[in-house]
Structure formats: structure tokens, C-alpha cells
C-alpha positions in Angstrom: 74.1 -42.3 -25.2 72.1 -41.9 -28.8 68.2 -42.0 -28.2 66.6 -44.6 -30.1 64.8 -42.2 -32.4 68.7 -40.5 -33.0 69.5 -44.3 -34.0 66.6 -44.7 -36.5 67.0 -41.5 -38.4 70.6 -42.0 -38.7 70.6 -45.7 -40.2 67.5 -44.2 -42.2 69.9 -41.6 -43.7 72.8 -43.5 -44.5 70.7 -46.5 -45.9 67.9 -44.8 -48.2 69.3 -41.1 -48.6 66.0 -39.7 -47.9 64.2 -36.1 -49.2 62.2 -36.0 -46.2 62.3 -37.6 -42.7 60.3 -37.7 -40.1 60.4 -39.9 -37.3 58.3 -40.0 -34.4 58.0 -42.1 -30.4 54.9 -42.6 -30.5 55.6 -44.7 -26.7 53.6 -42.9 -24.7 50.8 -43.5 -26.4 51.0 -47.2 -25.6 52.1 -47.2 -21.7 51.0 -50.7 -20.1 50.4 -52.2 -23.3 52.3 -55.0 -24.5 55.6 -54.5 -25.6 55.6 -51.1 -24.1 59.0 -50.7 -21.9 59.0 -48.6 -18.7 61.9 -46.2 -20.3 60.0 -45.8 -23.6 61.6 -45.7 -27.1 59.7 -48.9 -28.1 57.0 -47.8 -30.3 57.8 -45.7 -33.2 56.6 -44.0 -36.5 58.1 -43.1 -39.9 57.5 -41.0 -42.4 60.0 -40.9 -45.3 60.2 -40.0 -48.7 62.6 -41.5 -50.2 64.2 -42.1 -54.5 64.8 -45.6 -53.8 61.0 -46.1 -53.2 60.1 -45.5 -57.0 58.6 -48.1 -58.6 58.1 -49.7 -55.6 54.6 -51.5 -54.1 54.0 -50.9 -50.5 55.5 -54.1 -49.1 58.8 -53.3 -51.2 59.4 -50.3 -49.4 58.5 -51.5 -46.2 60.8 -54.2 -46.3 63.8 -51.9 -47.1 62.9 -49.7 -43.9 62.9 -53.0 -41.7 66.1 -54.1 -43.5 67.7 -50.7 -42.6 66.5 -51.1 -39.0 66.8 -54.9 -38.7 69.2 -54.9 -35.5 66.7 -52.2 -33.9 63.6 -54.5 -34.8 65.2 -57.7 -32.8 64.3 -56.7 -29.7 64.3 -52.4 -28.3 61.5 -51.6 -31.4 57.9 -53.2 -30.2 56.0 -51.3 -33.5 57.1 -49.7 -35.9 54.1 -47.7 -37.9 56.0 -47.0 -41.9 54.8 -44.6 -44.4 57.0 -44.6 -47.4 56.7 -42.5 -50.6 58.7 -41.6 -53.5 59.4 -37.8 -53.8 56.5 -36.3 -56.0 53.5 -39.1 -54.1 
């Protein structure tokens, strides 16, 4: 069975090609908290750089993240903390 974090890197990879990826489960942090699932692997953070975010504002770049993940962001991902850049930012 892939993690959720495995799951998120690779639809990352194959949908923005990034430089740089990082991606992080940030669900311990937020035990008892809404949205926060006994088994974890509900809140998350990414850090990508990325050639497909040039040119690109901030809400752009987001919305291609959450496109890649869209499935994911239905229902297992609670949060999802983004920080995009284009390579040389």
C-alpha cells in the first residue's frame, strides 16, 4: 500500500516535472483537531519548484498543485500548506 505522502510526490512528478520537491506530513502536528484522522496522512505540506510556475501569480500555481492532487483533496487530504516557486525565486 503507497503512503499518502508516496501518492503526492508521485502525481507531483508526473504532472509539473519539478526541480525540487519536498513534501512533508505535517499530521501530527494537528492530532484532535478537525479533520485530523486517527491513522494520520491528512495534513500535508509542499514545497516545489517547479518551470511551469513561471510567469505565474500565487493563486496560478496553487491551483495547478490542487489540480494535480484533486482526487487526494476530496476527501484523505484535510490541509494542504503549498509553496510554489519557479527555479531561480
Amino acid at each position: 500500500m503507497t503512503s499518502m505522502q508516496d501518492r503526492i510526490e508521485a502525481k507531483l512528478r508526473d504532472s509539473l516535472s519539478p526541480q525540487a520537491l519536498a513534501v512533508t506530513d505535517d499530521s501530527h502536528l494537528h492530532a484532535g483537531h478537525a479533520g485530523a484522522r486517527p491513522g494520520g496522512e491528512s495534513h500535508f505540506t509542499v514545497e516545489i519548484v517547479s518551470s511551469r510556475f513561471a510567469g505565474l501569480n500565487r493563486v496560478a500555481r496553487h491551483r495547478l498543485v490542487n489540480d494535480a492532487l484533486a482526487e487526494e483533496l476530496t476527501g484523505p487530504i484535510h490541509a494542504l500548506v503549498i509553496r510554489a516557486k519557479a527555479p531561480g525565486e
